[in-house]
matplotlib code that plots the C-alpha trace (Angstrom):
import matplotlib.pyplot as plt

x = [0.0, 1.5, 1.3, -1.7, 0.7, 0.5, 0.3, 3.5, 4.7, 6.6, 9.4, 12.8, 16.1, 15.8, 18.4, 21.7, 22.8, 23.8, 23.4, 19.5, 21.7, 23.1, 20.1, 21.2, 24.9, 23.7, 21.3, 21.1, 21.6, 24.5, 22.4, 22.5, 20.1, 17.0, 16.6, 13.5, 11.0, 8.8, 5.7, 3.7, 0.5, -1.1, -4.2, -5.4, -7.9, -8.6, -11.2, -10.2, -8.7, -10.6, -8.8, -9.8, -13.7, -13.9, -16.4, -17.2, -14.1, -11.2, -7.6, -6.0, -2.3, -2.8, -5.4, -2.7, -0.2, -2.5, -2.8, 0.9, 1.6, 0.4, -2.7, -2.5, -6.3, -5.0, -2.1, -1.8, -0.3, 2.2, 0.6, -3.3, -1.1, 1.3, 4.6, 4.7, 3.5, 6.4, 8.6, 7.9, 8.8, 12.2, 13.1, 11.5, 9.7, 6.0, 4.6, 5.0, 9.1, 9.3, 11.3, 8.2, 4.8, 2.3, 2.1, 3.7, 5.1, 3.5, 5.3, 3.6, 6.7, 8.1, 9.7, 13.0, 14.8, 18.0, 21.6, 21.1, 18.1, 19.0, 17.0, 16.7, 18.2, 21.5, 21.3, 20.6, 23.0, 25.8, 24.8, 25.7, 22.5, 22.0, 19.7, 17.2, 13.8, 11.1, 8.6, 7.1, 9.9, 8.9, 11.2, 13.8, 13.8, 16.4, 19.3, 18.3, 20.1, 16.9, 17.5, 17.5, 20.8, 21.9, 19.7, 21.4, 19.6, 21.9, 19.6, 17.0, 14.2, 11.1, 9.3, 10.9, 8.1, 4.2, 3.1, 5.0, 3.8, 0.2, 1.6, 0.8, 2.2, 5.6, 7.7, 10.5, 11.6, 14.5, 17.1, 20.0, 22.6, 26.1, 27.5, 26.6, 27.9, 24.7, 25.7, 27.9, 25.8, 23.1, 20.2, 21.1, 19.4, 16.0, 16.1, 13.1, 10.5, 10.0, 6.5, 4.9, 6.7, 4.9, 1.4, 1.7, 0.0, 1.3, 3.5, 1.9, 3.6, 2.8, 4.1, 7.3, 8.0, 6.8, 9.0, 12.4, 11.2, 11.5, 14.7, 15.8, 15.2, 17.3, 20.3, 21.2, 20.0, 22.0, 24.1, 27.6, 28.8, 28.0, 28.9, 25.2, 24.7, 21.1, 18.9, 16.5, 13.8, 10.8, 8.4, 6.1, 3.4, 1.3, -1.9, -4.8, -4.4, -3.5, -6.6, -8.8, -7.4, -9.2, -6.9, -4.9, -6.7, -5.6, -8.5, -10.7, -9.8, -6.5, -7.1, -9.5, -12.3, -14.3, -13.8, -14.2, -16.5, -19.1, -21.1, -21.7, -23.1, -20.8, -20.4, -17.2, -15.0, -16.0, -15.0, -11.8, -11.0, -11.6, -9.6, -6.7, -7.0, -6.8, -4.3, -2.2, -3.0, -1.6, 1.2, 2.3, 1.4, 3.8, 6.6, 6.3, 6.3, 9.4, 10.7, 9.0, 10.9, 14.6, 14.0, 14.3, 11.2, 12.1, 14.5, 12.9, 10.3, 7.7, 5.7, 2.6, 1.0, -0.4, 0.2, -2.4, -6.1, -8.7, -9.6, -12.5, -11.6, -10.5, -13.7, -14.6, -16.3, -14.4, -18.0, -18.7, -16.7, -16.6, -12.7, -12.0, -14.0, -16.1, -14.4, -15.0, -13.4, -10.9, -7.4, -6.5, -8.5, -6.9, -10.1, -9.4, -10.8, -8.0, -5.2, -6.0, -4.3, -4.1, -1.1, 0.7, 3.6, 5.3, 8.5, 8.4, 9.1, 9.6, 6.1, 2.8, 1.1, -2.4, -2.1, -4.4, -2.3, -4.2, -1.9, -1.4, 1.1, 2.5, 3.9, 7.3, 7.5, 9.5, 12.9, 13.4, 12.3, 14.4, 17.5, 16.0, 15.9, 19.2, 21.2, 21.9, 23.3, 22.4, 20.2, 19.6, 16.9, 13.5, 9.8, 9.1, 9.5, 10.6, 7.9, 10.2, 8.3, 4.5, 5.9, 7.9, 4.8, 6.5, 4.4, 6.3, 3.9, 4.9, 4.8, 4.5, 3.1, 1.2, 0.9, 0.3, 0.1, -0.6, -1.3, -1.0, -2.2, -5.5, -4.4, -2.7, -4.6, -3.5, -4.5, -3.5, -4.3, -3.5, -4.6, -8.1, -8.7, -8.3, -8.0, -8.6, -8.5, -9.9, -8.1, -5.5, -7.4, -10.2, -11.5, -10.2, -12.9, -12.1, -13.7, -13.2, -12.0, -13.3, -16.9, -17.2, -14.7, -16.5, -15.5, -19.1, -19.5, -17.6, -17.3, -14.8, -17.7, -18.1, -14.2, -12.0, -9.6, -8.9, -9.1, -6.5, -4.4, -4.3, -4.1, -0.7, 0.7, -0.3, 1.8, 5.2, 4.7, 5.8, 8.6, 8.6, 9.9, 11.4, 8.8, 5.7, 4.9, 1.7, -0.8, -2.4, -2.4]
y = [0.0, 3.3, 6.8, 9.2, 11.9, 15.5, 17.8, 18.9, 22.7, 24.6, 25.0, 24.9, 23.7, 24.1, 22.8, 22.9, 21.6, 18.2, 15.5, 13.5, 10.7, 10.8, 8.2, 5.8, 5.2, 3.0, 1.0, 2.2, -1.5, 0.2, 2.9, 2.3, 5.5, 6.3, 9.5, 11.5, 13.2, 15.7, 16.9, 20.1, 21.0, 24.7, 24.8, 21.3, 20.1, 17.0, 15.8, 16.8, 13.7, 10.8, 8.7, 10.9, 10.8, 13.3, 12.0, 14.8, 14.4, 12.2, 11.8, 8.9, 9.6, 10.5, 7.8, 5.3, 6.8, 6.4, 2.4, 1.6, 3.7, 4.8, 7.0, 9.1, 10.4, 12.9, 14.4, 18.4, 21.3, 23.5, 26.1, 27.6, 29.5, 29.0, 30.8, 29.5, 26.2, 25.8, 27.1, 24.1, 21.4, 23.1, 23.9, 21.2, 23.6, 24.8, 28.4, 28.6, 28.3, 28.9, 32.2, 32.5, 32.3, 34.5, 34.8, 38.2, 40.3, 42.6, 45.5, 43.6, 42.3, 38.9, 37.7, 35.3, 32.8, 33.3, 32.4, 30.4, 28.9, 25.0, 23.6, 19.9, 21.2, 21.7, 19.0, 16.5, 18.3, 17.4, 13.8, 13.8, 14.0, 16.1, 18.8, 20.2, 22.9, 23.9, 26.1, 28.2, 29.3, 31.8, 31.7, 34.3, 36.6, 38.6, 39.7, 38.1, 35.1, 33.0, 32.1, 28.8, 28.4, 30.0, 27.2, 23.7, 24.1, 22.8, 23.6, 25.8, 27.4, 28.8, 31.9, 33.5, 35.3, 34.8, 37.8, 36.8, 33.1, 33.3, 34.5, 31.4, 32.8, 34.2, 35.9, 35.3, 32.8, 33.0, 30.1, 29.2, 26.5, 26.5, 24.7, 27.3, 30.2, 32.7, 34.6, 37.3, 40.4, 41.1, 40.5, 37.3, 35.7, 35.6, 33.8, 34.9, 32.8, 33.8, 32.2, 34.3, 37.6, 40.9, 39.5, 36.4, 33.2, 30.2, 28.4, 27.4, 27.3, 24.3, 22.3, 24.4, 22.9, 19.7, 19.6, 20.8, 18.0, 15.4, 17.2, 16.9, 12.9, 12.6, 14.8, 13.8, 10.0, 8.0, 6.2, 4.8, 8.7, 10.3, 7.2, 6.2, 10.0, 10.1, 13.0, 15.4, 17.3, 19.3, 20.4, 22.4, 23.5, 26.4, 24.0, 24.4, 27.3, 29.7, 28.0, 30.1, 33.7, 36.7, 38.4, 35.3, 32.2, 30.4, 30.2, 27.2, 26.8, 26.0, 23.8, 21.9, 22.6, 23.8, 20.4, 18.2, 19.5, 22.3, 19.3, 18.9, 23.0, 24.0, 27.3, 28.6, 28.7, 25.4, 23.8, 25.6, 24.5, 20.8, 21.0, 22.6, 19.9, 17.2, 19.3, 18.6, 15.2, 14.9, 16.2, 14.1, 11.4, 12.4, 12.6, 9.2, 8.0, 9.4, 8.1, 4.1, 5.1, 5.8, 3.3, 5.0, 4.3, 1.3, 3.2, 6.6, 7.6, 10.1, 12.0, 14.1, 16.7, 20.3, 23.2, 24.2, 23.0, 24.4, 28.5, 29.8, 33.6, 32.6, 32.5, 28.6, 27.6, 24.6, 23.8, 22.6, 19.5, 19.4, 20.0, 20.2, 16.9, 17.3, 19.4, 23.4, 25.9, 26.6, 28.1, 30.8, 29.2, 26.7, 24.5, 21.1, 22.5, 24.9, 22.5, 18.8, 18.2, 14.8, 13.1, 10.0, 8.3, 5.7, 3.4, 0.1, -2.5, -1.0, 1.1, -1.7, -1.1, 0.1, 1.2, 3.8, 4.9, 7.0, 8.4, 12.2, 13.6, 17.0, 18.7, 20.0, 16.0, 15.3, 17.1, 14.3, 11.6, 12.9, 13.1, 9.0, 8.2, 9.9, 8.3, 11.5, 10.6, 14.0, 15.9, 19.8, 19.7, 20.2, 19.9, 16.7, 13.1, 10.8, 8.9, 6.0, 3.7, 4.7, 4.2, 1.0, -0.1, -0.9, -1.1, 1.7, 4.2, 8.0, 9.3, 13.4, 15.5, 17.4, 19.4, 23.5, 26.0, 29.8, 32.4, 36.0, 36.4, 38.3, 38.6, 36.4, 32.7, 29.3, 26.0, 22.7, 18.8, 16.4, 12.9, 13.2, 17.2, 19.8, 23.3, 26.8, 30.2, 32.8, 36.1, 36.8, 36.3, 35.2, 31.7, 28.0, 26.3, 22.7, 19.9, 16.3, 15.1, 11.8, 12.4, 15.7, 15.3, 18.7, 20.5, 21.9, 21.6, 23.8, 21.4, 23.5, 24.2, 20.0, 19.3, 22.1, 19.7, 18.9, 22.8, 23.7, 21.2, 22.7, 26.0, 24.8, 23.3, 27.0, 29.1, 26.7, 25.9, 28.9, 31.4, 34.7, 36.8, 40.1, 39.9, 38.2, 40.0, 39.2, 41.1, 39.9, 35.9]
z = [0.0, -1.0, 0.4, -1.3, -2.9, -2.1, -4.6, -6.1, -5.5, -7.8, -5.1, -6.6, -5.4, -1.4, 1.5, -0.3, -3.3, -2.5, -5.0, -4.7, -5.2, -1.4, -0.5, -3.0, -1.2, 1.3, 3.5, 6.9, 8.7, 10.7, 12.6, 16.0, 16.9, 15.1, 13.5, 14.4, 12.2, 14.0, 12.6, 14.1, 12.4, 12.6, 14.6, 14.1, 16.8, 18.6, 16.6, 12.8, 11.8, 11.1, 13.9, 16.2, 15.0, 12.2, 9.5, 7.2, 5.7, 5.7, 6.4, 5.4, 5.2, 9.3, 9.8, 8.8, 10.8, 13.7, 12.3, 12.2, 15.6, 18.4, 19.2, 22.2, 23.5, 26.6, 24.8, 25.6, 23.7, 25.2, 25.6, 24.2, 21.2, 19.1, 19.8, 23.7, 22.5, 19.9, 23.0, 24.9, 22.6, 21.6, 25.2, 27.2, 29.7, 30.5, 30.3, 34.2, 33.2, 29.6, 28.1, 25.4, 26.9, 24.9, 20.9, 21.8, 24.5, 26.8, 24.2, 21.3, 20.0, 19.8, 22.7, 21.7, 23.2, 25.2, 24.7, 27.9, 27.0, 25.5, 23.2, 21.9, 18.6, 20.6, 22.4, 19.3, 17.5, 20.4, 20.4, 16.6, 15.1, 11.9, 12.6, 10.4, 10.9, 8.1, 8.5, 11.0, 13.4, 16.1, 18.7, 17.4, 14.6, 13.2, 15.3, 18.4, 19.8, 19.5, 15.8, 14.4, 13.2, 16.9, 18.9, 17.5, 13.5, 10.9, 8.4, 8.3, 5.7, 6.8, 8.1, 11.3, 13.5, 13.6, 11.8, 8.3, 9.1, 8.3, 4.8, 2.1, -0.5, 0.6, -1.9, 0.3, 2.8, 5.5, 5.2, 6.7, 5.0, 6.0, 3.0, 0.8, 0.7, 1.1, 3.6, 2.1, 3.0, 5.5, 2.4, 1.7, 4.5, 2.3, -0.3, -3.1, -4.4, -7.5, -8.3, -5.5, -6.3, -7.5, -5.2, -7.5, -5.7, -7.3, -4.8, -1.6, 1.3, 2.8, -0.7, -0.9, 3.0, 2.1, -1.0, 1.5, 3.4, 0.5, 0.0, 2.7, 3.3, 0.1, 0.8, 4.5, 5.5, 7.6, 5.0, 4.4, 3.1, 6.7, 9.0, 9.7, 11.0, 12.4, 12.0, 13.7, 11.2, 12.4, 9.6, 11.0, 8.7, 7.9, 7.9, 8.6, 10.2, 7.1, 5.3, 7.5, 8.7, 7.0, 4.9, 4.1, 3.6, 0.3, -3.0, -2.8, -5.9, -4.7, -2.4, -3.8, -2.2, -5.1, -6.9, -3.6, -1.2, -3.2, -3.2, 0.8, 0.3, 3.7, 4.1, 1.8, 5.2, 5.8, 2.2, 3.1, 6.3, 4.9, 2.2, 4.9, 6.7, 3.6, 1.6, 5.2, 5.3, 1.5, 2.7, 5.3, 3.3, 0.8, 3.4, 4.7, 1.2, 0.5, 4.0, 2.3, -1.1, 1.1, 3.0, 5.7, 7.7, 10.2, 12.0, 12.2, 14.8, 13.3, 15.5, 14.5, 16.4, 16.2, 18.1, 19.8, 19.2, 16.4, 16.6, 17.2, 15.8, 12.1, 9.3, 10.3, 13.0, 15.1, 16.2, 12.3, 12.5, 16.3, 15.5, 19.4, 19.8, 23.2, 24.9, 25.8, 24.2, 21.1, 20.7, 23.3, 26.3, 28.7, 29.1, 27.7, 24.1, 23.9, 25.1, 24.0, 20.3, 17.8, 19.1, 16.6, 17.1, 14.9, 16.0, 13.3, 15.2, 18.9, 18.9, 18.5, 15.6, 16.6, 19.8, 21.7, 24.8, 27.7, 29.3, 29.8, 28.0, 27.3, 24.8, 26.2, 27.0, 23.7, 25.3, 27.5, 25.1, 22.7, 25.0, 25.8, 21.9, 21.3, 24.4, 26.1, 29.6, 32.2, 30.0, 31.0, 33.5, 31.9, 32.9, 31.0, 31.2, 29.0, 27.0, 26.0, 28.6, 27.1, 23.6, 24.1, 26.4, 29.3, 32.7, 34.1, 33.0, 33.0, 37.2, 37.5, 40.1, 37.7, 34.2, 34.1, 31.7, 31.9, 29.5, 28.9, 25.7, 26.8, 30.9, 33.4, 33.1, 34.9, 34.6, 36.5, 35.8, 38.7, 38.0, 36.8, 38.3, 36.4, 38.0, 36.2, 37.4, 34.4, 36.0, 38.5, 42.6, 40.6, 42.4, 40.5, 39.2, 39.5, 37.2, 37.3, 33.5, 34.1, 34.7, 32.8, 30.1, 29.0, 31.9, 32.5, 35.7, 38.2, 41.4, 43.2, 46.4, 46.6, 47.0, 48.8, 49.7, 46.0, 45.7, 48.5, 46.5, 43.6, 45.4, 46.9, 43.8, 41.4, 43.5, 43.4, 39.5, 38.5, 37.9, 38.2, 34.8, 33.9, 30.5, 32.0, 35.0, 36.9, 39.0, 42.1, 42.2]

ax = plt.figure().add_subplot(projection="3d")
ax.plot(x, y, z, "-o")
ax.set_aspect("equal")
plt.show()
C-alpha cells in the first residue's frame, strides 16, 4: 500500500545543493540511533482527523499513521497558542518556566529565546545527530540570539516570526545552510521565491516545506557517506491554520475545495478549512512515502501533532466538524478544548502497531524523550518526562506530580491537571474552578464548592509551579 501523494509545488532547489543521489549510497543497517522526524500542524484540533472521530471528511495519510503507531487520547499542547506552545517542545519547559509564553510580549513584539536557554536542537546536534527545521519558526527573529541556526539548527528554511507566518504565498523565505555560501551580505538571509513575487499566488507554502522536506530525506540520510549520522527534522506547517485567517486564507480553488467539497453546500469557510486539513494530510502522506521510497522508515520515529487546538476567531467555525471533539473551548483558552491536540507516534518495530495509549502527555515531554531516543546521559533539567516507557509499552507508565500551563495572551490565566482534576483560574485572585475530566470530560460543571480539599491542593501546587519573569509580570495571584 503506498502513500496518497500531495500535490507537487513549484518549489525549486531548497536545502543545499547536495546531489538526490546521497540516498542511494547506502542501506542504513548500521544505525545504532534512530533518526527523528517531528511533525507540528497549525491549529489542528482533537477531533479533525478521522482517527480521532472526524467524519465529514477524511484523512488517510494520518489515519494510517495512527494504524501503524500509536494513538494518544489525553495528549496536551504546550501552551493555548502557538509561539509559547512551539517554546515548549524546543526547550522542554511549560509556560510557568518557559522564556516564550504568549504569541507576543507585553510591548507587542516577539519575545526570543536566550543564549542560555538549551533547546533539543542543541542538544541532538551534540549527540551527533543532523539537525534540520522547516517552517514556521517563532522563537527568534532577526538579530536576536533565538534564531535557528543560533539554537542547535543545521539547516534551516522557513518563516521566522508569527506575523509573516500566516503569509501562504511568501515571496521570500529565510534560510539558513552553512555549506553554501549565502551569507555574504546582511540580504542574503531571504532567499526569493519567485513564483509568488509581485502578489503572485502560485506556490503554496505548505508544498514548498513539504517539498524541503522530501529534499531533505534525500540529501542527509544515515548512509555509508556520513557514517550512519542520524537526523533530527521538524516540519512544522502552515496547515490548517492559514486556510482560515481573514486576509490570508488560500482560494478554494487551490485547495481543492471547489472540486471536492461544493457538493456537501458547507459554508465557503468550511469547504476551506476541509480541504486545509486534507491538503495537510496529503502532505504528510507524501513525506512518509518518500521516508518508504529511502528506505528509511524502520528506523525513524515520526511523530505528529499540532500546536495548539482548532480556533475559534479565524472565518470557520471549530463547532462545524466538532474539530475540538467534546471538549469546551478553542485556541486561546486553557479548558481542555483549547489544550488537547491529535497526538501519533510511529517506531516500526519498537512502537505496536495500533495502539491507543491514555496516558497524559504534554507537549514539552518530547525534550526528554528525545534526549531518551538519542542516548543523552544527564540531559539539561526540563519539565518533561521521558515517553520511551509509554511508547515502548512498558508497565512503568509516566509518574509526575502534575501538568500546568498559563497564559498572557489576553491577561494572566492558569491552569493545572492532577490525575483526573483539572483546575482553572480565568483572571489573577479570581477563584479555580475545578472539574473532574473523568466524569465531565466537558468541563461543564464547576465542582470546586463539593471538594475544597482537591481545591487547596491545587491552590498549593499553582503558586510553586511557577517562575517569576522580567517579561511576564503578573498582578495579584
Amino acid at each position: 500500500m503506498r502513500w496518497t501523494a500531495g500535490l507537487l509545488g513549484c518549489a525549486g532547489l531548497l536545502l543545499g545543493s547536495v546531489g538526490a543521489s546521497a540516498a542511494g549510497l547506502g542501506w542504513p543497517t548500521n544505525q545504532t540511533l534512530p533518526s527523528i522526524v517531528f511533525i507540528l500542524a497549525d491549529d489542528l484540533g482533537w477531533g479533525d482527523l478521522g482517527c480521532y472521530g472526524q467524519r465529514k471528511f477524511t484523512t488517510p495519510n494520518l489515519d494510517r499513521l495512527a494504524a501503524e503507531g500509536m494513538r494518544f487520547t489525553q495528549a496536551y499542547a504546550g501552551s493555548p497558542s502557538g509561539a509559547a506552545s512551539r517554546g515548549a517542545l524546543f526547550t522542554g519547559k511549560h509556560t510557568g518556566h518557559a522564556r516564550i509564553r504568549a504569541n507576543y510580549g507585553p510591548d507587542g513584539h516577539p519575545v526570543a529565546l536566550r543564549g542560555e536557554d538549551a533547546t533539543l536542537t542543541e542538544l541532538l546536534r551534540r549527540a551527533g545527530y543532523h539537525t534540520g527545521v522547516i517552517g514556521k519558526w517563532a522563537l527568534g527573529g532577526d538579530g536576536s540570539a533565538g534564531l535557528p541556526e543560533r539554537k542547535g539548527v543545521e539547516q534551516w528554511i522557513g518563516l521566522l516570526e508569527l506575523r509573516h507566518a500566516t503569509n501562504q504565498f511568501p515571496a521570500v523565505v529565510a534560510r539558513y545552510d552553512p555549506k553554501q555560501a549565502i551569507f555574504t551580505n546582511a540580504t542574503s538571509y531571504y532567499q526569493p521565491i519567485f513564483d509568488n513575487e509581485g502578489g503572485r499566488r502560485r506556490t503554496h507554502a505548505q508544498d514548498l516545506y513539504t517539498k524541503a522536506a522530501s529534499n531533505y530525506f534525500r540529501i542527509y540520510p544515515p548512509a555509508d557517506f556520513n557514517k550512519f549520522r542520524p537526523f533530527f527534522l521538524q516540519v512544522a506547517f502552515p496547515l490548517p491554520n492559514a486556510g482560515e485567517e481573514s486576509g490570508t486564507n488560500a482560494p478554494t480553488s487551490y485547495l481543492g475545495s471547489a472540486a471536492r467539497f461544493a457538493a456537501q453546500q458547507w459554508p465557503e469557510a468550511e469547504q476551506r478549512r476541509a480541504a486545509a486539513i486534507t491538503h495537510l494530510d496529503a502532505s504528510v502522506g507524501r513525506l512518509m512515502q518518500q521516508l518508504d521510497d529511502s528506505r528509511l522508515t524502520e528506523h525513524t520515529v515520526v511523530c505528529f501533532t499540532s500546536d495548539n487546538a482548532a480556533q475559534k476567531d479565524g472565518l470557520s467555525d471549530p463547532a462545524f466538524f466538532r474539530s475540538n471533539g467534546p471538549f469546551r473551548g478553542a485556541k486561546g483558552d486553557l479548558t481542555e478544548g483549547g489544550l488537547r491536540v491529535p497526538m501519533l507516534v510511529r517506531w516500526p518495530k519498537h512502537i505496536k502497531a495500533g495502539t491507543t495509549n491514555d496516558v497524559p502527555v504534554a507537549l514539552w515531554d518530547w525534550f526528554a524523550t528525545v534526549a531518551d531516543l538519542a542516548g543523552v546521559k544527564n540531559p539539561p533539567t526540563s519539565d518533561g518526562v521521558s515517553l520511551m516507557p509509554t511508547l515502548l509499552g512498558r508497565t512503568n507508565q509516566l509518574r509526575r506530580d502534575f501538568l500546568y500551563w498559563e497564559s498572557h495572551d489576553s491577561g494572566f490565566k492558569q491552569a493545572i491537571r492532577v490525575s483526573d482534576w483539572k483546575g482553572i483560574r480565568s483572571a489573577p485572585g479570581a477563584p479555580l474552578e475545578l472539574f473532574h475530566l473523568v466524569r465531565d470530560p466537558g468541563e461543564t460543571r464547576d465542582v470546586a464548592g463539593d471538594y475544597p480539599t482537591v481545591v487547596k491542593h491545587l491552590e498549593t501546587l499553582l503558586k510553586s509551579a511557577r517562575t517569576e519573569s522580567s517579561v511576564w509580570t503578573t498582578e495579584k495571584r
